[in-house]
Backbone as CSV, one residue per row, in Angstrom:
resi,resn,N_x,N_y,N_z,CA_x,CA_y,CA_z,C_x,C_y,C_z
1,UNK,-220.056,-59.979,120.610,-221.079,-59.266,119.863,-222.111,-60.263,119.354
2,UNK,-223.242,-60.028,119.466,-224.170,-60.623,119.037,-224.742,-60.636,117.831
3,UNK,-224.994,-59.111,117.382,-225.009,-58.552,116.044,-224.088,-57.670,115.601
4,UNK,-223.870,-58.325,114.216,-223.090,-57.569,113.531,-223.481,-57.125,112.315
5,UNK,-223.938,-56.278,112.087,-224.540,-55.407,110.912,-224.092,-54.217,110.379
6,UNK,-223.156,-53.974,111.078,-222.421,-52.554,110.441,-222.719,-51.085,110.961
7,UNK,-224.099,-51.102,112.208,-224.419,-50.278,112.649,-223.640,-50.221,113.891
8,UNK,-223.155,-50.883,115.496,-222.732,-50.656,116.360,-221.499,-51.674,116.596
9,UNK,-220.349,-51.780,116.149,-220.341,-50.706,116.167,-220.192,-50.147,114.390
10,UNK,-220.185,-48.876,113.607,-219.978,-48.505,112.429,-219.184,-47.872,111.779
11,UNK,-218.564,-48.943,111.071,-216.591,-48.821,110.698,-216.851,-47.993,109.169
12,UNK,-217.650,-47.014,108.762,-217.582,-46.563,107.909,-216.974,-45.664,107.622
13,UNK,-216.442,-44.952,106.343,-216.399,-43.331,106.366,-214.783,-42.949,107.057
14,UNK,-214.042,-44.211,106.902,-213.087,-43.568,107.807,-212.510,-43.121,109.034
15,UNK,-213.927,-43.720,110.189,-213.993,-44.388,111.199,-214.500,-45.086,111.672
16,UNK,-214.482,-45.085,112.788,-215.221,-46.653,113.211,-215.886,-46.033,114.674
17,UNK,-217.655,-45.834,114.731,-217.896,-45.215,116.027,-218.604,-46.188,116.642
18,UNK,-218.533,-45.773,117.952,-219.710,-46.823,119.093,-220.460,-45.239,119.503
19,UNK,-221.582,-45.386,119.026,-222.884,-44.582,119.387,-223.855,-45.240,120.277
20,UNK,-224.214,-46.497,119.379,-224.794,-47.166,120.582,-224.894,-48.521,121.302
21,UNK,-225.807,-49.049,122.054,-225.032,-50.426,122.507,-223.903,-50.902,123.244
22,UNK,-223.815,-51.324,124.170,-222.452,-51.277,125.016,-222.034,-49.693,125.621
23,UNK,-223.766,-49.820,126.485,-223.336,-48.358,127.196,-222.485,-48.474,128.381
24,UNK,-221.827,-49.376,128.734,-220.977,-49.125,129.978,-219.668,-48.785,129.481
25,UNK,-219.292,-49.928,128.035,-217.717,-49.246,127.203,-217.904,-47.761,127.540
26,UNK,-218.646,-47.172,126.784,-219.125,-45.613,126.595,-219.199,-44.826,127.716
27,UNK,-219.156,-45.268,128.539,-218.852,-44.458,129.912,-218.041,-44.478,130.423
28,UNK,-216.936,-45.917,130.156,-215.744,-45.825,130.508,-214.586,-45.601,129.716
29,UNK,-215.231,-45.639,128.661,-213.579,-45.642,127.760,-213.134,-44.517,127.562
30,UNK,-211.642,-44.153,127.466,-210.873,-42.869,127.578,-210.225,-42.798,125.798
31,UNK,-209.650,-41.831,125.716,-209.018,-41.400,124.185,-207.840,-41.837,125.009
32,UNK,-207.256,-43.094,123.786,-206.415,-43.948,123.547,-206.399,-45.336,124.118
33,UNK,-207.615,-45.679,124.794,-208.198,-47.300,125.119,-208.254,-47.580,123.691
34,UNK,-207.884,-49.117,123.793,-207.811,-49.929,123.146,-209.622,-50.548,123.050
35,UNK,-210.683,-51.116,122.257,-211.353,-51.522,122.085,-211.364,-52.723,121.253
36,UNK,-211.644,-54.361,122.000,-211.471,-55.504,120.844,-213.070,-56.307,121.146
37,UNK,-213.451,-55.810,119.856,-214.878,-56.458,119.620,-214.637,-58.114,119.670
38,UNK,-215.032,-59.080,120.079,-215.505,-60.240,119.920,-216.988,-60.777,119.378
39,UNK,-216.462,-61.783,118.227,-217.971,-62.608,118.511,-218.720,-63.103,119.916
40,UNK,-220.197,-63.672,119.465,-220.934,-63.948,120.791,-220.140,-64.611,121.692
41,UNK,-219.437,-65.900,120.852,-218.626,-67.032,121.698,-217.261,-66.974,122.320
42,UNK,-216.567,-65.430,121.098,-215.292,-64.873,122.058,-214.400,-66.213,120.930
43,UNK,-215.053,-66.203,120.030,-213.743,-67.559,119.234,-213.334,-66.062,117.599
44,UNK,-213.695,-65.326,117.271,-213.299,-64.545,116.669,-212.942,-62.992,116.943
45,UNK,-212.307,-62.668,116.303,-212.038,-61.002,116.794,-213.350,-60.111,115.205
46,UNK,-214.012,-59.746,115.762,-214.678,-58.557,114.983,-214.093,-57.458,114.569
47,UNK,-213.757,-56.851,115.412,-212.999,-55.107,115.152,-212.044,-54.800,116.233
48,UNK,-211.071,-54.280,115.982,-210.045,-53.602,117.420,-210.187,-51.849,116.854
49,UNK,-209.977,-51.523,117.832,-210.162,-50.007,117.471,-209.312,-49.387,118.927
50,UNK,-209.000,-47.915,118.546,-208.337,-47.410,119.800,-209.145,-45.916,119.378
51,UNK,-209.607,-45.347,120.834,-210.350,-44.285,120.904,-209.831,-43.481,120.753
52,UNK,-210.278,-42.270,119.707,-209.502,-40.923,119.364,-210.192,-39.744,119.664
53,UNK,-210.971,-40.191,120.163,-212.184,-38.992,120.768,-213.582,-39.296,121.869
54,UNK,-213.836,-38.819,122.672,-215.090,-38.959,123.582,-215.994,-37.694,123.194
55,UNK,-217.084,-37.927,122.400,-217.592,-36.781,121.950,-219.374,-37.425,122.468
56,UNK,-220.353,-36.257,123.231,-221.381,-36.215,123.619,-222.328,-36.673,122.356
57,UNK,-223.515,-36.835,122.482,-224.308,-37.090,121.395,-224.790,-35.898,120.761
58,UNK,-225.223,-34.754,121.184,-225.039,-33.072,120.564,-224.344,-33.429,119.803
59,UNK,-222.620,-33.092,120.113,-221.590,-32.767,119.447,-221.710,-33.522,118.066
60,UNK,-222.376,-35.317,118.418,-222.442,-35.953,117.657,-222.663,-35.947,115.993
61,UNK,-224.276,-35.134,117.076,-225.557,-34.593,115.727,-225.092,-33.456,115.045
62,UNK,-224.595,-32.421,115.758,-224.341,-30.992,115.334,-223.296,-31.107,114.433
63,UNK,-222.021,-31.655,114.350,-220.570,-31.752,113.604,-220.847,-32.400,111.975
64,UNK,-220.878,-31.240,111.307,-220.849,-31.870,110.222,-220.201,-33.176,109.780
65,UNK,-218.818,-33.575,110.038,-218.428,-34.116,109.992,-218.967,-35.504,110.225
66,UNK,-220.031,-35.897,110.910,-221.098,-36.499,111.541,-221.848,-36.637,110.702
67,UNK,-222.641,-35.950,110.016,-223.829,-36.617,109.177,-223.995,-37.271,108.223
68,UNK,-222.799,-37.575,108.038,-222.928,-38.600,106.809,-223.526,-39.954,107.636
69,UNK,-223.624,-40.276,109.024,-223.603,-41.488,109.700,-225.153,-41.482,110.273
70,UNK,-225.798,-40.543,109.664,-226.950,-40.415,109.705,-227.826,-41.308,108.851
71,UNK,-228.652,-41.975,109.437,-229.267,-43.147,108.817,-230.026,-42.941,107.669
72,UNK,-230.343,-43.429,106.199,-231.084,-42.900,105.379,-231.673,-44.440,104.915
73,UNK,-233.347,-44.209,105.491,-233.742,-45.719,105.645,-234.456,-45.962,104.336
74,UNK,-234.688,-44.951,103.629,-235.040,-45.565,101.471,-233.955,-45.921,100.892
75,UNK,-232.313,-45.348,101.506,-231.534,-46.161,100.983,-231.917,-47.354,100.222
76,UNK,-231.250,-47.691,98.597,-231.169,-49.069,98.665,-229.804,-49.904,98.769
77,UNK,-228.772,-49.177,99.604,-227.552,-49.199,99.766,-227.549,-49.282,100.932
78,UNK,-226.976,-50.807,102.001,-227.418,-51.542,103.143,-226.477,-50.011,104.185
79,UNK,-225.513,-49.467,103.410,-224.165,-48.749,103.816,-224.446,-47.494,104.734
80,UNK,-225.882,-47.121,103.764,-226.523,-45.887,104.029,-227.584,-46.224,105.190
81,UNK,-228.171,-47.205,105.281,-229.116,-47.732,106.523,-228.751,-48.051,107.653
82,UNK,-227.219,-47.835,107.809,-226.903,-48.427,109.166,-226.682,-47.773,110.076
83,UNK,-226.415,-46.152,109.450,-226.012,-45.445,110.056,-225.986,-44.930,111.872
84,UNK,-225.327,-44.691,112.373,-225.427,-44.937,113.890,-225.893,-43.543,114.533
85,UNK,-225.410,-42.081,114.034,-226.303,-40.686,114.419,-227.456,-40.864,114.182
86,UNK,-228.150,-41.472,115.083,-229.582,-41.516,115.662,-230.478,-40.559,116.158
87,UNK,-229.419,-39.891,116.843,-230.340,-38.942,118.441,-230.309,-37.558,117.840
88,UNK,-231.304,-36.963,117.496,-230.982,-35.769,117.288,-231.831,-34.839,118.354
89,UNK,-230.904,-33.736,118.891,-230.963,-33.077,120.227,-232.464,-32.490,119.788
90,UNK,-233.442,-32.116,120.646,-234.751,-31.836,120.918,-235.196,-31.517,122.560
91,UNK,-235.675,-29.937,122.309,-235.830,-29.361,123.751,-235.575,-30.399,124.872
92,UNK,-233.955,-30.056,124.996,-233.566,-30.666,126.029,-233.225,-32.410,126.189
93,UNK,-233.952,-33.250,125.355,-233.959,-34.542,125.326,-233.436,-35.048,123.626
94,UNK,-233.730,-36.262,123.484,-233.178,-36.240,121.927,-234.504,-37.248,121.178
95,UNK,-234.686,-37.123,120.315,-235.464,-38.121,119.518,-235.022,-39.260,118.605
96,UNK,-234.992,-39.826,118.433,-234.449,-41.439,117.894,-235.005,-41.323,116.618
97,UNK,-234.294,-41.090,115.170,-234.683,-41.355,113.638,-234.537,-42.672,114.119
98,UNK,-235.721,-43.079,112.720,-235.936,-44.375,112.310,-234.406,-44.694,112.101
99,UNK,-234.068,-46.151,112.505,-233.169,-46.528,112.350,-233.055,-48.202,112.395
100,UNK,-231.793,-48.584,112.650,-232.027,-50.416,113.414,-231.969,-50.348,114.753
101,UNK,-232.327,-49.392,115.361,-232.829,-49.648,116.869,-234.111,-48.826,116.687
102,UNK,-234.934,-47.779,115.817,-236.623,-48.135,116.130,-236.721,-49.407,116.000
103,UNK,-238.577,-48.775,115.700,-239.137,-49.952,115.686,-239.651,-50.328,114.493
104,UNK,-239.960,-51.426,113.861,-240.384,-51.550,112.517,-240.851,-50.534,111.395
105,UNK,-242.076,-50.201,112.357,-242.806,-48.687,111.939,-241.899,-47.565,111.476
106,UNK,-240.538,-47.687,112.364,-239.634,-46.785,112.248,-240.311,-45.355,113.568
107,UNK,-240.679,-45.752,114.363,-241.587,-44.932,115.852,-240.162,-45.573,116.262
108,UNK,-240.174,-44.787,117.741,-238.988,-45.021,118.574,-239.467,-46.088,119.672
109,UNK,-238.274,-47.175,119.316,-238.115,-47.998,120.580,-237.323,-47.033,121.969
110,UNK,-238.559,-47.134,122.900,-237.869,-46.743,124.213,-236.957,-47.235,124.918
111,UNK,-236.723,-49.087,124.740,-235.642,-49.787,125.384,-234.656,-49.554,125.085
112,UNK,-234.037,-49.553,123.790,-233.108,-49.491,122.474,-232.453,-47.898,123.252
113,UNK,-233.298,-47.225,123.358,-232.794,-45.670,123.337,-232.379,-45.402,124.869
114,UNK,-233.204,-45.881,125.920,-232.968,-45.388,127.010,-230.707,-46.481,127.376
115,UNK,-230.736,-47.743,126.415,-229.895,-48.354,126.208,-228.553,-47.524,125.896
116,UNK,-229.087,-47.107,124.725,-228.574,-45.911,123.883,-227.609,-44.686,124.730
117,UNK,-228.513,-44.126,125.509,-228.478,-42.611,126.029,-227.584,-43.075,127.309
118,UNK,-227.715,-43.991,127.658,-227.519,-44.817,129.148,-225.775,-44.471,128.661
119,UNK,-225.120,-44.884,127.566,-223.984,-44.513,127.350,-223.226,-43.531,127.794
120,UNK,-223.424,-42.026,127.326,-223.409,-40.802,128.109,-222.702,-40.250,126.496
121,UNK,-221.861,-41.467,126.067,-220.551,-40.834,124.982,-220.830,-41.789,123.936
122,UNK,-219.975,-40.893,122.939,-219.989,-41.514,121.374,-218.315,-41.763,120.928
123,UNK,-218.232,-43.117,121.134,-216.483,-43.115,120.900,-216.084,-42.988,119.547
124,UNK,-215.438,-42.243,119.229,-214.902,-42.045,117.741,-213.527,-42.653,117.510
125,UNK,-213.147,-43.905,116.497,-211.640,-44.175,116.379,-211.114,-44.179,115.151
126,UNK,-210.286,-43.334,115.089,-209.711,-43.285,113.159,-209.166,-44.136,113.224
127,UNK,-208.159,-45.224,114.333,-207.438,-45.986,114.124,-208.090,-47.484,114.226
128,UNK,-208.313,-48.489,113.565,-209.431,-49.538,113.680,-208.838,-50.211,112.545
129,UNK,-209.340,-51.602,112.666,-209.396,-53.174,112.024,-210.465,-53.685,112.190
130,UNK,-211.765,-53.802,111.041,-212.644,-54.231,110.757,-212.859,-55.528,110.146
131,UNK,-212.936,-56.564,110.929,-212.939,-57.656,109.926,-214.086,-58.187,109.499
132,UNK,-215.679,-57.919,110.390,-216.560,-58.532,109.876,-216.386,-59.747,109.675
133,UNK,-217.028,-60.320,108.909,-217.536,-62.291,108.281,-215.862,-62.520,108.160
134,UNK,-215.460,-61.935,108.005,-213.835,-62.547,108.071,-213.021,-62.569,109.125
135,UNK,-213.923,-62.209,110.573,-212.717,-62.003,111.642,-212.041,-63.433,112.368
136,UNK,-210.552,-63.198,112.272,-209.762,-63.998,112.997,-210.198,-64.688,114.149
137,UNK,-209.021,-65.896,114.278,-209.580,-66.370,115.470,-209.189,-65.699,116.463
138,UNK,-209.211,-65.669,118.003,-208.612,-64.963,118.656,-207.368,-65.449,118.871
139,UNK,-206.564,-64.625,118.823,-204.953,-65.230,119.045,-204.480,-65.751,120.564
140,UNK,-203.739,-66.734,120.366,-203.624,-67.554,122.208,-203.403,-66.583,122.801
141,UNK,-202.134,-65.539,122.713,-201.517,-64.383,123.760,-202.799,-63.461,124.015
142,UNK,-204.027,-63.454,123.733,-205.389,-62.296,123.912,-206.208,-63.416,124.398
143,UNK,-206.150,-64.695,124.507,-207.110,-64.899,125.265,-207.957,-64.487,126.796
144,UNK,-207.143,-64.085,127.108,-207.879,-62.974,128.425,-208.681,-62.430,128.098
145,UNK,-208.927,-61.668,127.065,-209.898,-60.979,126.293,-211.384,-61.946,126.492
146,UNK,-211.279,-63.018,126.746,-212.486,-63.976,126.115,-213.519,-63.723,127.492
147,UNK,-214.568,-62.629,127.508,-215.365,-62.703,128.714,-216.264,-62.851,128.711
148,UNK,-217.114,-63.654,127.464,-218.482,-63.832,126.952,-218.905,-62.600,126.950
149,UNK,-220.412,-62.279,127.340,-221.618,-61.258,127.405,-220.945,-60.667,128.138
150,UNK,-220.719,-58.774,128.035,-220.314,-57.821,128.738,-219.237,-57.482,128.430
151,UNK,-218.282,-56.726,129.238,-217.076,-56.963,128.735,-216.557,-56.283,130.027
152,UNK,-214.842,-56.463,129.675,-214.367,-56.460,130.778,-213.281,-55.043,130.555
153,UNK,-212.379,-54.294,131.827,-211.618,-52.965,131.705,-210.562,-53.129,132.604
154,UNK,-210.268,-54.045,133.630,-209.614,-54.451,134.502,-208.212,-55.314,134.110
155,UNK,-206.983,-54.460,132.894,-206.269,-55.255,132.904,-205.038,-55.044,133.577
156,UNK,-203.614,-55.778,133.848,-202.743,-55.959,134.097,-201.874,-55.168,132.960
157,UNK,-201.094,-54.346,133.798,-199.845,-54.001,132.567,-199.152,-54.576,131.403
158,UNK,-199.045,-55.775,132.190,-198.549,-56.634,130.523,-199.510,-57.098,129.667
159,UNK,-200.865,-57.104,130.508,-202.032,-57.540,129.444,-202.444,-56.448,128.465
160,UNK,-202.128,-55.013,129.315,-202.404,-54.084,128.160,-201.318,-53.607,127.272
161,UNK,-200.633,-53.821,127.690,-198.893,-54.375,126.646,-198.895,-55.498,125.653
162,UNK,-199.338,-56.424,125.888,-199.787,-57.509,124.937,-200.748,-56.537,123.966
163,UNK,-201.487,-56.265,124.099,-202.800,-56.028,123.326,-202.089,-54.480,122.507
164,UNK,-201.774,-53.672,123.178,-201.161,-52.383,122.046,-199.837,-53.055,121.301
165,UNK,-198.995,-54.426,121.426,-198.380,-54.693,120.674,-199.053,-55.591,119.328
166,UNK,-199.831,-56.031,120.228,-200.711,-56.992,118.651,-201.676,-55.971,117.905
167,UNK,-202.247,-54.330,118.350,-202.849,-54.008,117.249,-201.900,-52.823,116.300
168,UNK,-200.828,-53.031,117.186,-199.854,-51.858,116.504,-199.583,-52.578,114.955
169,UNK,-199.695,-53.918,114.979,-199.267,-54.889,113.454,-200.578,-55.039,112.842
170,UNK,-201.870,-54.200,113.070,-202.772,-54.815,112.022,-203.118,-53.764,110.792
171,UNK,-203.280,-54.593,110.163,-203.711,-53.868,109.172,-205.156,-52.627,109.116
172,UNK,-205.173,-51.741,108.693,-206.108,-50.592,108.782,-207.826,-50.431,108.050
173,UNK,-208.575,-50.166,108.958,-209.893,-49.932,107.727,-210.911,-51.288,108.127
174,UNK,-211.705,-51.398,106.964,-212.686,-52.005,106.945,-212.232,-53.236,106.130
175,UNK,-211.998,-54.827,106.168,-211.234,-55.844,105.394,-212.544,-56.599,104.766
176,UNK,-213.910,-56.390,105.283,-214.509,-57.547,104.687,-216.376,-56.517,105.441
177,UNK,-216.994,-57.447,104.777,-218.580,-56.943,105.228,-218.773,-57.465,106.864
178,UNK,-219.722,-56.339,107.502,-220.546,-57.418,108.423,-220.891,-58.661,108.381
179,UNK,-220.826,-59.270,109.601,-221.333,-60.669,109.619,-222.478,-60.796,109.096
180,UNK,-223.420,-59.723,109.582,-225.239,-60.075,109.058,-225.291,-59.443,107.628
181,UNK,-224.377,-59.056,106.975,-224.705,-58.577,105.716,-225.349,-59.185,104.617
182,UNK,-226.120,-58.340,103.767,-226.537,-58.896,102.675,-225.798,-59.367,101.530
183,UNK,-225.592,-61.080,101.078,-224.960,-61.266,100.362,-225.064,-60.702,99.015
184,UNK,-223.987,-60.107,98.562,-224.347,-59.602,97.384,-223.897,-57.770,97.199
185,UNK,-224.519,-57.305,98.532,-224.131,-55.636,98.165,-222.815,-55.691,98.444
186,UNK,-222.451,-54.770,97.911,-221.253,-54.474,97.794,-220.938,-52.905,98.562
187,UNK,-221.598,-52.489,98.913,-221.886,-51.159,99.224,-221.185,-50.760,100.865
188,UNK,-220.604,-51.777,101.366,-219.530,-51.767,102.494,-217.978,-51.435,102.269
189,UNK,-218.226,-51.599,100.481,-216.750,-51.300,100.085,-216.441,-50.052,99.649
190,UNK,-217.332,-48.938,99.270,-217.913,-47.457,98.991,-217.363,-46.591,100.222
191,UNK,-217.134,-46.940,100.946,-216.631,-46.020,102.180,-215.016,-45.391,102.743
């Protein structure tokens, strides 16, 4: 991961979703894949998560349950700005709220979105380990995991045996802020 800000993926609220960014995960991942975020360099673990749902971006916008993850950019609570329900459905296509993928103006970036949409799905996981600025190193037995830029889906039985035995022992939730967070709010711990 390159950035970590709390928006993609966004461990708030009691889950942890990938909406956007890493549209190929999103097309491939099934309910009950395992997901292990890495830093850029692949020397820390960010987040593990296991998918509990493949839900469309509609379903996304429409589900109450959903809008709290809706971005609110006067926020002065970093918690409320990160939010990842972006797309809200529009004759047939969707429109992009200001968010951290517009554009300054808060107008829609077309790269960001066509990025976005390119996904197809919105992975939802109640089950997740958020470590943010505090994530571990990667442990020797997961180094396979380490694939720089992109990521990889191609494992071996015992490799995906390794990996559901090491997140079956972690601890649950959100443990610490985003990496890019603002020192000081506290407003990552509200959720």
């Amino acid at each position: 991961m390159v950035h970590d800000t709390g928006f993609s993926p966004h461990p708030f609220r009691g889950v942890l979703t990938l909406a956007c960014c890493k549209p190929r995960i999103r097309r491939v991942a099934n309910v009950g894949d395992i997901i292990v975020g890495l830093s850029s360099r692949s020397e820390h673990v960010v987040y593990a998560a296991q998918v509990a749902d493949v839900i469309g971006f509609e379903q996304y916008w429409t589900n109450p349950q959903y809008q709290e993850r809706r971005p609110v950019m006067t926020s002065p609570q970093i918690v409320h700005r990160v939010g990842d329900n972006i797309y809200q459905p529009v004759d047939g296509g969707f429109r992009q709220l200001p968010s951290s993928h517009s554009r300054s103006d808060g107008s829609e970036d077309s790269g960001t979105k066509w990025t976005d949409l390119g996904g197809n799905h919105v992975l939802v996981c109640d089950r997740f380990t958020y470590w943010g600025r505090s994530g571990p190193a990667l442990p020797d037995e997961l180094q396979f995991l380490a694939v720089g830029r992109g990521h990889r889906s191609n494992f071996s039985t015992d490799q995906i045996d390794t990996v559901a035995r090491w997140f079956a022992d972690l601890p649950g939730g959100v443990l610490d802020a985003p990496t890019q967070w603002k020192t000081g709010d506290q407003s990552w711990r509200e959720t």
